[in-house]
C-alpha positions in Angstrom: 46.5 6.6 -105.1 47.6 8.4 -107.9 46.3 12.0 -108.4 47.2 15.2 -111.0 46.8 18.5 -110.9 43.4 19.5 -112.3 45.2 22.7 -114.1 47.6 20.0 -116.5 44.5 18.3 -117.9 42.6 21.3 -119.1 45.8 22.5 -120.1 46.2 19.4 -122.4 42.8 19.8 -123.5 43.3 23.6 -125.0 46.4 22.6 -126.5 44.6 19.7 -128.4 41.9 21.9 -129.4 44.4 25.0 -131.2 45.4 22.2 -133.6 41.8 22.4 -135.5 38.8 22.1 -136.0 38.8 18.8 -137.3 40.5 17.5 -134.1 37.9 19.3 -132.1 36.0 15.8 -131.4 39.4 13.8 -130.9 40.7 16.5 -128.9 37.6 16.2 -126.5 37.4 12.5 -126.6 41.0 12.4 -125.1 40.1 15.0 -122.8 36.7 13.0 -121.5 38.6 10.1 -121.2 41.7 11.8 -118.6 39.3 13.0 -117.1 37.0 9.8 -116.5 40.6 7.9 -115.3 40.0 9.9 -112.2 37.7 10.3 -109.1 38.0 14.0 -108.9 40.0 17.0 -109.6 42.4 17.9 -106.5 41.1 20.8 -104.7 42.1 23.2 -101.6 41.8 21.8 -98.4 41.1 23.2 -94.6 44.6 23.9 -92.7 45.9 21.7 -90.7 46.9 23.8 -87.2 49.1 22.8 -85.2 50.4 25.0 -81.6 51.8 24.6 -78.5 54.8 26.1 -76.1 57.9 27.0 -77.0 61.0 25.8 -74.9 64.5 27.2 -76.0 67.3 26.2 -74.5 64.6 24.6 -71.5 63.4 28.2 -70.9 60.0 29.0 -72.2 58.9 32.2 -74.2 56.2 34.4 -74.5 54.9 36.9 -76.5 57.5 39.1 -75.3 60.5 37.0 -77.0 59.9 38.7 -80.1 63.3 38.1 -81.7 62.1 33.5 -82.4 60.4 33.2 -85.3 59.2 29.5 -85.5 58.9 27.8 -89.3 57.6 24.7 -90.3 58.9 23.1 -94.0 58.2 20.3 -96.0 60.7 19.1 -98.8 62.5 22.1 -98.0 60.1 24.1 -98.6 58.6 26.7 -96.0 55.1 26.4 -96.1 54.3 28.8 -93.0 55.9 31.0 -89.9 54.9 32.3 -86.7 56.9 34.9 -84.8 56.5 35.2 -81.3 54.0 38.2 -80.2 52.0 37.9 -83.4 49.1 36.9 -81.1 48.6 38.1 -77.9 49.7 34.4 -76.5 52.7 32.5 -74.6 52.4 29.8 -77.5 52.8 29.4 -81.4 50.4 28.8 -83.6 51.1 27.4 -87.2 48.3 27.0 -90.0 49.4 24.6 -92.3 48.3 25.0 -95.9 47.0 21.8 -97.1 45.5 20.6 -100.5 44.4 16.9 -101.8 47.0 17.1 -104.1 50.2 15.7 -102.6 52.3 17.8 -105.1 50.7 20.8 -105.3 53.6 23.2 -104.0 53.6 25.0 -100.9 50.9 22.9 -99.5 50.6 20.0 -97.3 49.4 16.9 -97.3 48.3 14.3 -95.1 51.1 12.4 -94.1 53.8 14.4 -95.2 56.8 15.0 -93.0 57.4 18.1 -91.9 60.2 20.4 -89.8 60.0 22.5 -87.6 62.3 25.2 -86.9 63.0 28.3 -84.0 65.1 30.3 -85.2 66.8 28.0 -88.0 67.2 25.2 -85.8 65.5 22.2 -85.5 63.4 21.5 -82.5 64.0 17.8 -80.7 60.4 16.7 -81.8 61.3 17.0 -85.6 60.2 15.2 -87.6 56.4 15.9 -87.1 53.7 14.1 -89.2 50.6 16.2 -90.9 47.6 15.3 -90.1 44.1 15.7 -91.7 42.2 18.5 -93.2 41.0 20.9 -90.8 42.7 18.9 -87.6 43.8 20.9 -84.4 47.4 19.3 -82.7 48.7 20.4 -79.3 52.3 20.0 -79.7 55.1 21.9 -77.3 58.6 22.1 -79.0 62.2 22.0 -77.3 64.8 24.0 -79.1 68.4 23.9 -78.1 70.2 27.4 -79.5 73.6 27.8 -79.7 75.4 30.0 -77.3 78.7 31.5 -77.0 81.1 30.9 -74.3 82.3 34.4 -72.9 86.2 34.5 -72.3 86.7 34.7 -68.6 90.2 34.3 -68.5 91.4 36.3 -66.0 88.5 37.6 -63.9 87.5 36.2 -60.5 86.0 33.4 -59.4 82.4 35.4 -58.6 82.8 37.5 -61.8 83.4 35.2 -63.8 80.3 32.9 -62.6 78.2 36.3 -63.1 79.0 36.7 -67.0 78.3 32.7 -67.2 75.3 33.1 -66.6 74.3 36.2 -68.1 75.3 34.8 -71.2 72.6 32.0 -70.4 74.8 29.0 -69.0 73.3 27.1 -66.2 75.8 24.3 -65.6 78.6 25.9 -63.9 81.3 23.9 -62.5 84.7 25.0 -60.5 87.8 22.8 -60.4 90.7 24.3 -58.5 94.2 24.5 -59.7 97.7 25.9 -59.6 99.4 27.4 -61.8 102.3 29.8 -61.8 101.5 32.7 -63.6 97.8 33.1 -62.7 97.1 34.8 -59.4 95.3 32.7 -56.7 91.4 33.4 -57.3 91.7 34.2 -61.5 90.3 32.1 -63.9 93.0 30.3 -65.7 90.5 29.1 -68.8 87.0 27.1 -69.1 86.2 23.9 -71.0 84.4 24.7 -73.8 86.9 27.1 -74.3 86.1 30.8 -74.8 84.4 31.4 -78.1 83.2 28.0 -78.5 79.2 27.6 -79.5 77.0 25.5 -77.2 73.9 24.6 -76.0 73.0 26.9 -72.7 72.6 23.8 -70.6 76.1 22.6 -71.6 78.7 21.8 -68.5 81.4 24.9 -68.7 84.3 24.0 -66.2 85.8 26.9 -64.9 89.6 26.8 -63.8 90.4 28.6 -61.2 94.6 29.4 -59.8 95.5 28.3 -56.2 98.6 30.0 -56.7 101.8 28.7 -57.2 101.9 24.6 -58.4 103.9 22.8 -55.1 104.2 19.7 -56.2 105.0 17.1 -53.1 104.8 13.5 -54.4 106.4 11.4 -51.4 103.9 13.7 -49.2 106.8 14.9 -46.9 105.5 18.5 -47.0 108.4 19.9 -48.7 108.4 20.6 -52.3 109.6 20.9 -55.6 109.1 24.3 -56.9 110.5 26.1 -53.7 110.1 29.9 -53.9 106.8 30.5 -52.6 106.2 26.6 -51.9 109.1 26.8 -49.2 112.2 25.5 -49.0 113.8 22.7 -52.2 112.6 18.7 -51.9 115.8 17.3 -53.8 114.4 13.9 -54.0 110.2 14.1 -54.2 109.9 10.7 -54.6 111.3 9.6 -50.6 109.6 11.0 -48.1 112.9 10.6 -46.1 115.4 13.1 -48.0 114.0 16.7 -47.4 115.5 20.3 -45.9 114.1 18.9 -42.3 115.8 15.2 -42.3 119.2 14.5 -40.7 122.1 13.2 -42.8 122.8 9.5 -41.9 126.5 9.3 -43.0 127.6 6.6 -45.9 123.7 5.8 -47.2 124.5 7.4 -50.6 122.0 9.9 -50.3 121.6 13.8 -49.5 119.0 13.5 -46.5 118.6 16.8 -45.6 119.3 18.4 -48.9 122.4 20.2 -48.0 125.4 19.9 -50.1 127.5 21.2 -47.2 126.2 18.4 -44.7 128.8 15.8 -45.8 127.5 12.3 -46.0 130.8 10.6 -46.6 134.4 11.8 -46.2 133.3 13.3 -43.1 136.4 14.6 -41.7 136.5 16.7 -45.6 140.2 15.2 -46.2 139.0 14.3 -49.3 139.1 10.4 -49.0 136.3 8.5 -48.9 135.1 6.0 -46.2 135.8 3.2 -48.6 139.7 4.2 -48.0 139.6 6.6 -45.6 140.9 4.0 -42.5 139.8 6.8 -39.6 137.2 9.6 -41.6 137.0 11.3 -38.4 140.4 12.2 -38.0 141.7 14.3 -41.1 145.7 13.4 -40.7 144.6 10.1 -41.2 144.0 8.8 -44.4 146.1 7.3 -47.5 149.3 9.2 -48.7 149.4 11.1 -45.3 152.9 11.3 -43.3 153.1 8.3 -40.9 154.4 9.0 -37.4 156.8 5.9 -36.5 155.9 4.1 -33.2 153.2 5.7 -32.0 150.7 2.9 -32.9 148.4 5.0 -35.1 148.5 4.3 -38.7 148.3 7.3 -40.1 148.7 6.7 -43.9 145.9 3.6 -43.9 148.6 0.8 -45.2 147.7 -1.7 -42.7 150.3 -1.0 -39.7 151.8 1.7 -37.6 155.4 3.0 -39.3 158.9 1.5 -37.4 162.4 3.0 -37.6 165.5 2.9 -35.2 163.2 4.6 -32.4 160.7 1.9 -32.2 162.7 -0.3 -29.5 161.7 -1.2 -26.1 164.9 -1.8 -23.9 163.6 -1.8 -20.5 160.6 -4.0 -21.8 158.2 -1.2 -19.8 156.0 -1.3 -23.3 156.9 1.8 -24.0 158.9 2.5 -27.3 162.5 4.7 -26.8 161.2 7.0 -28.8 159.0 8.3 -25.9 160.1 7.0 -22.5 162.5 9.3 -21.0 164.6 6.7 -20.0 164.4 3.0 -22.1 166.9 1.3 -19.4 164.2 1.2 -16.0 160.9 -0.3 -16.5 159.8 1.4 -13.8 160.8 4.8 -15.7 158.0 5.7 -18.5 154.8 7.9 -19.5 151.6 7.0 -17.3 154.4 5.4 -14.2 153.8 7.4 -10.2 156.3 9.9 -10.4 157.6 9.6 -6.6 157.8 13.5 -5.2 160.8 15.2 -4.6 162.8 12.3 -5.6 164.8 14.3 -8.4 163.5 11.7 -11.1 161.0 12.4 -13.8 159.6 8.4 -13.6 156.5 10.0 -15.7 158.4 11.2 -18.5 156.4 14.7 -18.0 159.7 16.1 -18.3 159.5 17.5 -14.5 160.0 15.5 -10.8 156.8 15.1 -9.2 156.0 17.8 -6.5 154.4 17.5 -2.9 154.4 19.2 0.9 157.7 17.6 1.4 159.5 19.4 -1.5 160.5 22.3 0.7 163.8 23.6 2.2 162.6 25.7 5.0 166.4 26.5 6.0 167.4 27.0 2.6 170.4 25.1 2.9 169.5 23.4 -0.7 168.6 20.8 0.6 164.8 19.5 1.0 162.9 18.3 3.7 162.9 14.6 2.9 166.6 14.5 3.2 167.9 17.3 5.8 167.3 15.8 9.1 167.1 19.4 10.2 165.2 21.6 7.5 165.7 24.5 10.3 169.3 25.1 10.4 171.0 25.8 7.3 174.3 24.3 8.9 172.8 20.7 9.4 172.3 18.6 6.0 173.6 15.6 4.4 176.6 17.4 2.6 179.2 14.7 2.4 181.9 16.8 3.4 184.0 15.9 6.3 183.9 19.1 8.2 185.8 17.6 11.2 188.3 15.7 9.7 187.7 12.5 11.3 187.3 10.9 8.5 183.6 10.5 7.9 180.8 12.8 7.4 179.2 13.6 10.8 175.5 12.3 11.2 173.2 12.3 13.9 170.1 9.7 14.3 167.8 11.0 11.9 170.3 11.6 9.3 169.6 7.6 8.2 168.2 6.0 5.4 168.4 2.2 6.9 165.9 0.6 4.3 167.6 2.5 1.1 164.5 4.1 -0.2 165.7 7.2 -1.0 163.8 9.1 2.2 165.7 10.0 5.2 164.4 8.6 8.9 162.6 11.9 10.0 160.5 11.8 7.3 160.2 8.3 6.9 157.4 6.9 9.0 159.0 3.6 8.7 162.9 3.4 8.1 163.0 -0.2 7.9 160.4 -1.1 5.1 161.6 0.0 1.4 157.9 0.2 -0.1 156.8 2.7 3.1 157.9 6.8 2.4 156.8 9.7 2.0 155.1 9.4 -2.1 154.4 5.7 -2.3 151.3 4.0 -3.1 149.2 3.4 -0.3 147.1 0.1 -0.7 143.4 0.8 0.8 142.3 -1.5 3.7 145.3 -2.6 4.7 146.0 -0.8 7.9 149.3 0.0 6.6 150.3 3.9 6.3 152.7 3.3 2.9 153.0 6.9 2.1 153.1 8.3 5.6 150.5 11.1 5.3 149.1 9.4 8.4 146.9 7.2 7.8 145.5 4.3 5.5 144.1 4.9 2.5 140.1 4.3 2.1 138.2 3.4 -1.2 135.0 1.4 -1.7 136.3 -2.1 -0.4 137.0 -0.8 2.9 133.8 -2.4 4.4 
């Protein structure tokens, strides 16, 4: 319904009236007629009231939070306040100034919207509708008030939780982390970060350092970092290369994380196992001096070097380059070098020696040939002492089955392959080397 202010009509009615006498009627006639278009002249009305708690930040105040000032507006316009502690009461209480006349400024009117504010902020229930003249409202506001996020950086865990909340933050939250320069316990920074404005009920993370970052993706328990993390992962991403694993050779990879542990080239001759024919053996290897006939093939060309030496005379399969004597097979390294015989058959570059090798009369002459190793004047000499012809010999002086050992130290002077030094077949009931009895192995059952 449209309504104007009482004060503009008789306004227009003096001004109508200074312009004469003669316009004295008109200027009455006009006014009677403005002010027959309307009901009635708008005119002060009772307050509208409207109280309640006041919740900042979810905490509520009394009269003794004198520092919030509550304000209520319309159109920008502040039409009343309340500070806390004006009344002896834990609540606000606002008397709105109303009038009939919606635009009568700095009042209210039924149905206008209004705001209202704590502090300069807006409370969560804004806007609020007027009621009627005279009307009583119960209405508790919620106002959240910016606060300021301390800087903790730094500080420990429980200090830093202490200024939190004594600046008014009540959603405190701790997430651990490492980090390198922060000690272990220190805030490393909070989310809001220091300085930021917020509500008091806002989540603030803290950070706080577990120490040094060990990172230890493959989860072998070694790490990264080192230093205080322990000892160097070189390869974080397999669980199987680490300072504790062993190096399996040729795999292409550093297991244990030692340079020094070699995992090819193992004999360090500085060829690889891919030509390397022997990498255990450091002579061996390509470009190295090959020793001819000794069936190793020392420079890694496919075959053991030959020259003049490599021959085989005897056919003992031993090259004349090593047997002592290439014209008797029975003459080579690894043959039984028969004792005392005066012939190295082993190539060890000695005669084989045993308890017959002695000249007790010292005649130069040993036992297994003097028929009398007590007297110095009887031995096999070949002189012909007597002069009848022939070297004087007695029975023992004999060697009727030509091996090489005289009768009284041949158990058996008839059989070649039984003397003192030759093999003696187990089992056999046969005394070949004349030690005095058969020989006895494992078979003899």
């Amino acid at each position: 319904m449209f309504r104007t202010n009482a004060r503009t009509v008789l306004g227009i009615g003096r001004r109508l009236t200074n312009l004469g006498s003669k316009f004295t009627f008109v200027a009455m006639a006009v006014l009677l007629v403005i002010l027959c278009s309307f009901p009635a002249l708008a005119t002060p009305e009772r307050p509208y009231t409207i109280g309640g708690e006041v919740y900042v930040n979810g905490e509520k105040l009394t009269q003794n939070d004198t520092d919030y000032t509550i304000t209520l507006e319309v159109d920008g316009i502040e039409l009343v306040s309340y500070t806390m502690g004006d009344y002896a009461v834990a609540y606000y209480t606002l008397s709105v100034p109303m009038d009939s006349d919606f635009e009568t400024p700095g009042k209210g009117f039924p149905g206008d919207e209004a705001y209202i504010y704590v502090n300069g902020t807006g409370v969560h229930e804004n806007p609020v509708i007027l009621g009627g003249y005279g009307v009583t409202a119960l209405l508790n506001i919620n106002a959240s008030i910016g606060v300021t996020v301390p800087n903790v950086t730094g500080n420990n865990e429980n200090d830093a939780r202490t200024e939190l909340g004594n600046a008014g933050f009540t959603n405190v939250t701790i997430i651990e982390e490492c980090n390198n320069d922060v000690p272990v316990g220190n805030v490393i920074r909070t989310e809001p970060e220091a300085g930021s404005i917020v509500t008091a009920d806002t989540q603030i993370v803290v950070y706080v350092s577990t120490g040094h970052c060990c990172t230890d993706n493959d989860g072998d328990q070694y790490y990264v970092e080192g230093g205080d993390c322990g000892l160097i992962d070189c390869d974080d991403n397999d669980a199987g290369v680490n300072p504790g694993a062993t190096e399996i050779p040729y795999n292409g990879k550093d297991d244990d994380c030692n340079p020094a542990t070699l995992d090819d080239d193992l004999d360090g001759d500085g060829y690889p196992i891919a030509t390397d024919c022997n990498d255990n053996d450091a002579s061996i290897h390509p470009g190295a001096v090959d020793i001819p006939c000794d069936g190793i093939d020392q420079d890694c060309d496919g075959s053991d070097a030959i020259n003049a030496t490599c021959t085989d005379a005897d056919g003992d399969g031993h090259m004349a380059d090593v047997d002592c004597n290439d014209n008797d097979a029975s003459i080579h390294p690894g043959a039984v070098d028969i004792p005392c015989d005066g012939i190295d058959q082993d190539c060890d570059g000695a005669d084989a020696i045993d308890a017959t090798c002695t000249d007790a009369d010292g005649d130069g002459h040993m036992a297994d040939v003097d028929c009398n190793d007590n007297d110095a004047s009887i031995h096999p000499d070949g002189i012909d002492q007597d002069c009848d012809g022939v070297d004087a010999v007695d029975a023992t002086c004999t060697d009727a089955d030509g091996d090489g050992h005289m009768a009284n130290v041949d158990c058996n002077d008839n059989d070649a392959s039984i003397h003192p030094g030759a093999v003696d077949i187990p089992c056999d009931g046969i005394d070949q080397d004349c030690d005095g009895a058969d020989a006895i192995d494992a078979t003899c059952t």
